[in-house]
N, C-alpha and C positions, 0 to 999 in steps of 0.2 A: 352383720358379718363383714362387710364390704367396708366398712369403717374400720373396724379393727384390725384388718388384713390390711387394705390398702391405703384410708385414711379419708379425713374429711371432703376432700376435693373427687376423688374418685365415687364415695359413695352419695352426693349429688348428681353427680355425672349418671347412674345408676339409677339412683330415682328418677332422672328426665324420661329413659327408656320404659316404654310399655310393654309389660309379658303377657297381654292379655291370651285368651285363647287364638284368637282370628289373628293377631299379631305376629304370634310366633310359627301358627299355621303359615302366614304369609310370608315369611322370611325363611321356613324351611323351605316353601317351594322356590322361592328364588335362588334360595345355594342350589338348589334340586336342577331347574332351570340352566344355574352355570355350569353349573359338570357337566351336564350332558352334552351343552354347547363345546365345552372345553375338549371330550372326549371326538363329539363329531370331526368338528376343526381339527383334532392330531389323525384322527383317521382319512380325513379326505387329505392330508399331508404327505400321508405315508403311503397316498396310492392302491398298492395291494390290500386286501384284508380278508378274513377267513369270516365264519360266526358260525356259533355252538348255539342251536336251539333247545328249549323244553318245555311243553305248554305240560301244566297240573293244572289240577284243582286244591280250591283253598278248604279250606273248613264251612264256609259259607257256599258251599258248590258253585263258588265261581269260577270257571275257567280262565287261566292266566297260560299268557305266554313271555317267555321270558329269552332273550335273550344276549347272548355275551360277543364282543366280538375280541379279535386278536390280530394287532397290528404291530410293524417295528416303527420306533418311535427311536432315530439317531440310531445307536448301535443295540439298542435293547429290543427285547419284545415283548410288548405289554397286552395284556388281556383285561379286559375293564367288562362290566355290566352295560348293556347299550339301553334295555328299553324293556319294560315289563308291560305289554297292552292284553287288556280284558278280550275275551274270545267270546262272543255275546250269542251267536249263531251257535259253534260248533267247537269241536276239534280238529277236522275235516281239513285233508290236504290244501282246497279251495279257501278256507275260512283263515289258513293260517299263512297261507301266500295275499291273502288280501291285505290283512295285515301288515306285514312285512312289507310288500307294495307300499302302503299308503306312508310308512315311515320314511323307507329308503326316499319318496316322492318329496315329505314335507320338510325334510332333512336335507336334500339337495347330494345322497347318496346316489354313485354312479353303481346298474350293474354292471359294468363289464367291469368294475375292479375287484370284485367278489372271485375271489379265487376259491376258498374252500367253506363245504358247507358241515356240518357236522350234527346230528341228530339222533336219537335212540332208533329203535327197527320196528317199530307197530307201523301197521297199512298206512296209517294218513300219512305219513312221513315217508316213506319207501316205495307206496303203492306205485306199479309199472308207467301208469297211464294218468292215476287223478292223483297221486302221491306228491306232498308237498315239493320232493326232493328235485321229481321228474317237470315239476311248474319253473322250480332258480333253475334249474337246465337249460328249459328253452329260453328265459331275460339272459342266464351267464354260463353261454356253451361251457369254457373253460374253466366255472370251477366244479373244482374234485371233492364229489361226496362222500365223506366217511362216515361209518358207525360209530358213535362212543364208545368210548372203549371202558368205560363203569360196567354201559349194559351189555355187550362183548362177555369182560366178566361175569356177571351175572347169568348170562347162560351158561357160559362153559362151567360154571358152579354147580350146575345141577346135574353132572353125571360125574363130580369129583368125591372120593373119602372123604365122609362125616368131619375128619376135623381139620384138611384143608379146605373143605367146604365152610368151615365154622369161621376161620381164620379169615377166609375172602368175603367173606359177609361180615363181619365185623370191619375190616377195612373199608368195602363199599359203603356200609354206612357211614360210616366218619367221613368218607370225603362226601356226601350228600349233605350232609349236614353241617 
């Protein structure tokens, strides 16, 4: 195909490259690798920055946490995926401040530039005392915690008429997905 497309000289060039399985595993981790570098590097540029948490479960009952962060970058403001780490213990306020700890640590993120945090409303995350929200508190007095506002939504969904109720669940889904 690479011959007839591109031509004799390209599709040599094509056969010198290996697509084995381990090959190509290893070359997606390495783009994998640079973005992530790329995104750290614009965020510790830009100083400030927020992040939106959400640990699930997968299909395989493993616990993941996932999280996005939101920084301006020149005059824009951009939101990027920061980091998807396995929750091996818990879901637990403690298990997901550890986590996040050992990133912001091996990444050379500062807390005090953590301005806002952002999470759904279940105990591990809001809890008063052992709640994820209440642990970024005490590393970054100053940033401001919000609720998402999907799950915001979704409460105030369950005391609404049946088919603005219907309307805002079909919304929520789609931006989930």
């Amino acid at each position: 195909m690479v011959k007839l497309v591109l031509g004799e000289k390209s599709a040599e060039k094509r056969s010198a490259i290996s697509l084995s399985n381990n090959t190509v595993q290893r070359r997606i981790s390495l783009m994998s690798d640079d973005i992530k570098e790329q995104v750290i590097q614009k965020v510790k540029e830009a100083g400030l920055f927020s992040i939106q948490l959400d640990e699930s479960t997968d299909v395989q009952s493993c616990s993941q946490l996932m999280v996005f962060v939101r920084y301006v970058h020149g005059e824009d403001m951009k939101e990027e995926f920061l980091s998807c780490e396995t929750l091996e213990q818990s879901t637990k306020g403690e298990d997901v401040m550890q986590k996040l700890s050992e990133f912001f640590e091996a990444n050379g993120l500062d807390w005090d530039n953590l301005c806002g945090i952002c999470t759904h409303g279940a105990p591990a995350m809001l809890g008063s005392k052992s709640g994820f929200v209440s642990r970024v508190i005490q590393k970054s007095p100053n940033a401001i915690p919000l609720h998402c506002m999907i799950h915001r939504q979704a409460l105030a969904s369950k005391t609404l008429p049946s088919e603005l109720q219907k309307t805002l669940n079909t919304i929520s889904n789609y931006l989930h997905h």
